[in-house]
C-alpha positions in Angstrom: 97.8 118.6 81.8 101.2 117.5 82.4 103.7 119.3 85.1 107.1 118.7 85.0 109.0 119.0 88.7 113.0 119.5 88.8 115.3 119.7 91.8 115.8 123.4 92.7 119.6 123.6 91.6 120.4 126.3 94.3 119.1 124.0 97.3 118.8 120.5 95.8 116.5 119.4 98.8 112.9 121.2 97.2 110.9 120.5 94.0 110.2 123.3 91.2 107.5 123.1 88.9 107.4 124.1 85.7 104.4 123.4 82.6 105.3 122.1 79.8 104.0 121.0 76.5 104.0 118.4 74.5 106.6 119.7 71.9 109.0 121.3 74.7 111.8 118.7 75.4 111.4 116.8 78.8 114.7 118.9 81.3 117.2 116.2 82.0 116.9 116.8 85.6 113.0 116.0 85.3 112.5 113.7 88.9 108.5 113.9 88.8 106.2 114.1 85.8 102.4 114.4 86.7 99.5 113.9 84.5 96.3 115.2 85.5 93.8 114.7 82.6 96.1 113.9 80.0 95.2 114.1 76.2 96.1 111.5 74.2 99.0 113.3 72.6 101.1 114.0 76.0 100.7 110.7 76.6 102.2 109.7 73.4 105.0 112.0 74.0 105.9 110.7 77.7 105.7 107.2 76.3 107.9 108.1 73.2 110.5 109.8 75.9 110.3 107.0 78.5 109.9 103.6 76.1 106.9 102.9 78.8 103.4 102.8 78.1 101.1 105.0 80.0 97.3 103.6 80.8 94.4 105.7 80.2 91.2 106.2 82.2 89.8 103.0 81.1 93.1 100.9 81.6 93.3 102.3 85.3 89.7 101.6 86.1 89.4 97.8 84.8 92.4 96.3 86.2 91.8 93.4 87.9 93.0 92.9 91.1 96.6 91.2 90.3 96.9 93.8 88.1 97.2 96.8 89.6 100.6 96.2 90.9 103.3 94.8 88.1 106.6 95.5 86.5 107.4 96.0 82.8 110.3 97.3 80.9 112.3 98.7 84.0 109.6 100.3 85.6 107.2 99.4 88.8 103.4 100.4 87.9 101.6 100.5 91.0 98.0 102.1 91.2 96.3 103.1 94.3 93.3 104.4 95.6 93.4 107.7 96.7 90.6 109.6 99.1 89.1 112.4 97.0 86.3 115.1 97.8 86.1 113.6 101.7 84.6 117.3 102.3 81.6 116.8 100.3 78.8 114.6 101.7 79.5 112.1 99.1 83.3 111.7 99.1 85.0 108.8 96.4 88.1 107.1 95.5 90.5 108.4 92.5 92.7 105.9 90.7 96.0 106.9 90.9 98.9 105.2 89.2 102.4 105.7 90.2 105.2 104.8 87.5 108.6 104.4 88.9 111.9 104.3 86.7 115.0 104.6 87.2 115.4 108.0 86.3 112.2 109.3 87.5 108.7 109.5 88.6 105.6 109.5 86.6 101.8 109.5 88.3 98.6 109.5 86.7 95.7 110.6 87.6 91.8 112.1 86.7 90.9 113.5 89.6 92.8 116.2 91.9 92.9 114.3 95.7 94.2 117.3 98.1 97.1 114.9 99.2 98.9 115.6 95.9 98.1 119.7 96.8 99.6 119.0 100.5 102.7 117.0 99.1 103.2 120.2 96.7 103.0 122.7 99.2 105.8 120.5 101.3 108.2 120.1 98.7 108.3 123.7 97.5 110.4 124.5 100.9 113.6 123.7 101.7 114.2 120.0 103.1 110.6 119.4 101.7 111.9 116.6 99.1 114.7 114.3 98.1 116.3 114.3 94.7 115.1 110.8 94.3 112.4 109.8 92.3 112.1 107.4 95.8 111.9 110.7 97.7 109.3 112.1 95.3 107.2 108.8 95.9 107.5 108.3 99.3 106.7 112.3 100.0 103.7 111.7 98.1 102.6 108.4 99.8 103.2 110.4 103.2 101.0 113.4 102.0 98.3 110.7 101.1 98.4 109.0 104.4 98.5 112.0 106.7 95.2 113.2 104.8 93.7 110.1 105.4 94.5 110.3 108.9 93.0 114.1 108.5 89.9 112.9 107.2 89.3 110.1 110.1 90.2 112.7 112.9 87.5 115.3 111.2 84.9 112.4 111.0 86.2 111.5 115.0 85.0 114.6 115.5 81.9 114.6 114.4 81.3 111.4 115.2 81.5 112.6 119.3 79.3 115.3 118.0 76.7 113.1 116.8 77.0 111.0 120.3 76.6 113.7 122.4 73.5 114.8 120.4 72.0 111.3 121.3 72.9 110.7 125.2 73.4 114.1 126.2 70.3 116.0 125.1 66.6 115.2 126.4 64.7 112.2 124.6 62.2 113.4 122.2 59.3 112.3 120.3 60.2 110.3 116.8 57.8 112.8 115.2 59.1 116.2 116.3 62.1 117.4 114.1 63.2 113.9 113.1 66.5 114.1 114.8 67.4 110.6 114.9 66.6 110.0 111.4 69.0 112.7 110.7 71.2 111.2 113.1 70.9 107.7 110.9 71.7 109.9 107.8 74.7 110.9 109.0 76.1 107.8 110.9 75.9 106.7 107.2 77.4 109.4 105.4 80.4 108.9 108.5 80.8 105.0 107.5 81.2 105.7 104.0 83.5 108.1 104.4 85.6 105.7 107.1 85.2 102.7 104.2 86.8 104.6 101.7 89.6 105.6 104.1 90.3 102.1 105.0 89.8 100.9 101.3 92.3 103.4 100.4 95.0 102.8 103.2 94.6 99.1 101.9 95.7 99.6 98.4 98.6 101.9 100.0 99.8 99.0 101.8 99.9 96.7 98.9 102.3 99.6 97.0 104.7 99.9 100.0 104.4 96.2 100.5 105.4 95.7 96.5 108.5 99.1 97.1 109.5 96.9 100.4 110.2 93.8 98.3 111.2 95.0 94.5 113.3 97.7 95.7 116.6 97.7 94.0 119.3 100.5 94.5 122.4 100.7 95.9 122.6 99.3 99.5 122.8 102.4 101.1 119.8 104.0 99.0 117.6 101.3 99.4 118.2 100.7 103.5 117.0 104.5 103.6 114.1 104.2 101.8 113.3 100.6 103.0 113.2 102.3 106.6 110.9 104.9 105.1 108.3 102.4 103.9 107.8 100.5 106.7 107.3 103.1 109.0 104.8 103.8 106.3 103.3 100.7 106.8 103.4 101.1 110.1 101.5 104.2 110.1 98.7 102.4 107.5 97.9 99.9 109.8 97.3 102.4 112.7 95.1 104.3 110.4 93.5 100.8 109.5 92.9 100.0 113.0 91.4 103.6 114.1 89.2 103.2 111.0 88.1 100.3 112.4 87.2 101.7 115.9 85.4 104.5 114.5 83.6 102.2 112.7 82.6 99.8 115.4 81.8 103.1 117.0 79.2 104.2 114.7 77.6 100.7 115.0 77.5 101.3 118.6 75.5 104.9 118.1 73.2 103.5 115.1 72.2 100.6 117.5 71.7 102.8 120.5 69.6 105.3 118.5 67.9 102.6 117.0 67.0 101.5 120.6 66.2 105.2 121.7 63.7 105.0 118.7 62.1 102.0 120.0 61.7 103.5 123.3 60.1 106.4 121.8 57.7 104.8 119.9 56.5 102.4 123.4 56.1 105.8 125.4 53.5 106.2 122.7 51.8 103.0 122.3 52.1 103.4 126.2 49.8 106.1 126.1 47.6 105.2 124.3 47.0 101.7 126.5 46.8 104.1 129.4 44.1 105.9 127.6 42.0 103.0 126.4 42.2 101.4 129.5 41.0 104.6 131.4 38.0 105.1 129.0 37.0 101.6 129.6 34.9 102.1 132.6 33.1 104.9 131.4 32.3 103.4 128.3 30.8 100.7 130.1 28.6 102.8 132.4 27.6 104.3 129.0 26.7 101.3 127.6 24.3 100.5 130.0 22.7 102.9 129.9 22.5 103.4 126.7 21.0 100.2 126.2 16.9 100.7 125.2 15.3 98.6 127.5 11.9 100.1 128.4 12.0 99.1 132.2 15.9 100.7 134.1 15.0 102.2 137.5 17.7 104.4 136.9 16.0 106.3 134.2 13.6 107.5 136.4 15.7 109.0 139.3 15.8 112.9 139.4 20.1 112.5 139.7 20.3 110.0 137.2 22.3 111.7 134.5 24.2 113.5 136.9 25.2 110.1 138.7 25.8 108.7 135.2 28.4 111.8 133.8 29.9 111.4 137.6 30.6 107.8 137.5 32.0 108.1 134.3 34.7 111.0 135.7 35.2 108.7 138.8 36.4 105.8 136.8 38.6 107.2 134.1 40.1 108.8 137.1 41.1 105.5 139.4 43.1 103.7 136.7 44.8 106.8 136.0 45.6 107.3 139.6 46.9 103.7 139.8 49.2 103.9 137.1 50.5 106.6 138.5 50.8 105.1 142.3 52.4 101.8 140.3 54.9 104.4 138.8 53.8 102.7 134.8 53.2 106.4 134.0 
């Protein structure tokens, strides 16, 4: 699909969209052309338009690494990575590539990240976007990296959650309800999530860092935006470094339930030492006399067997009560 976004003539500070097809002629006053899932013949038509080239799927996806930021024919091709479905359990990355020209902005993309939703909701008001095709970048730059800040304060969130559950509640056995292996399951699903924040702040960086240094306007233009960016950048890192924390965080609780595990599972072998070492004495006493030896004065005694069954109650009880005066129990 590809969307076509003007300046509002009336305010001049807000974006309106408006479809269009491939055999409608591109408005003059275009700023911001996005292509979500674009067929092959709107691509031919933007390139025809723009004298760029626009990459497909494929071309997004295998770029190598010094790749994925360059410059040809006027324009600054710069893809990022992009946080996508971070409310599902399995959240990903979307390839995003941002085509700047002189005239306007051009993004690509096969996947619908709810920055891009947030940055439209903004720009529909007044003040909500430069006429720039700068503006319209570094609007949607901002979107992306208050949503990845959104994401790592949710994950915050449940992260504390997750901790309280652990220190907070009574120990209990490993068997009953498997709530630290739950709690294991999602300390993962949190660190992926946090990894493909601080994946996707990185590749941001890179962009602003490439705007920061290829920027060319008029000095004015470019001081205002330059200011933008790096405030931008600013911001990134801070995102980096709380991504960061979290994640140190989680390696805190998976260690500490990983230890509350261990402690679970030596009340248990606990008990049963306790218990074999209480049964000891008795099955000794029955041992002996169990043995068949034809001459035992004790089988001849009228309290015998209940001496026997007596002895046997006597001495499971002492090591019990011993553990218990030793406080092992």
């Amino acid at each position: 699909m590809l969307t076509i976004h003007r300046i509002c003539p009336e305010t001049g500070d807000k974006l309106r969209p408006a479809n269009s097809g491939t055999g409608e002629p591109f408005p003059k006053d275009s700023v911001w052309i996005d292509l979500l899932n674009p067929t092959p013949d709107e691509d031919r038509a933007l390139e025809a338009h723009l004298g760029i080239s626009i990459p497909t799927r494929e071309e997004m996806h295998d770029l190598e690494p010094s790749e994925i930021i360059y410059s040809e024919n006027g324009a600054h091709y710069m893809t990022a990575r992009v946080i996508c479905h971070s409310d599902s359990i399995v959240p990903k990355l979307a390839d995003v590539t941002f085509i700047l020209t002189e005239k306007l902005l051009v993004t690509v993309r096969y996947d619908e990240p709810k920055a891009f939703s947030i940055f439209l909701n903004r720009s529909t008001k007044p003040g909500g976007c430069g006429s720039q095709p700068e503006a319209v970048l570094d609007g949607l730059i901002e979107a992306i990296v208050d949503r990845a800040a959104e994401v790592l304060r949710d994950v915050g969130d449940k992260i504390d959650m997750a901790s309280r559950r652990i220190f907070a509640g009574r120990a209990k056995d490993v068997e009953q309800g498997g709530a630290y292996q739950a709690v294991i399951q999602h300390i993962g699903q949190h660190e992926h999530i946090i990894s493909n924040v601080r994946e996707s702040m990185v590749s941001v960086e890179r962009v602003l860092l490439f705007l920061s240094a290829n920027y060319t306007r008029p000095k004015k233009a470019q001081a205002a935006f330059a200011g933008e960016w790096r405030s931008a950048v600013r911001d990134v890192q801070a995102i980096e470094e709380h991504a960061t924390f979290l994640s140190n965080k989680l390696q805190f609780m998976l260690d500490a339930t990983l230890g509350l595990v261990s402690i679970e599972q030596n009340k248990i072998i606990k008990l049963f030492s306790v218990v074999s070492v209480a049964l000891m004495p008795p099955t000794l006493i029955a041992s002996i006399y169990g043995m068949n030896f034809k001459t035992m004065p004790e089988l001849e005694w009228q309290w015998g067997y209940p001496l026997a069954l007596a002895s046997m109650v006597v001495f499971a009880v002492l090591p019990y009560m011993f553990f218990r005066w030793k406080k092992w129990l």
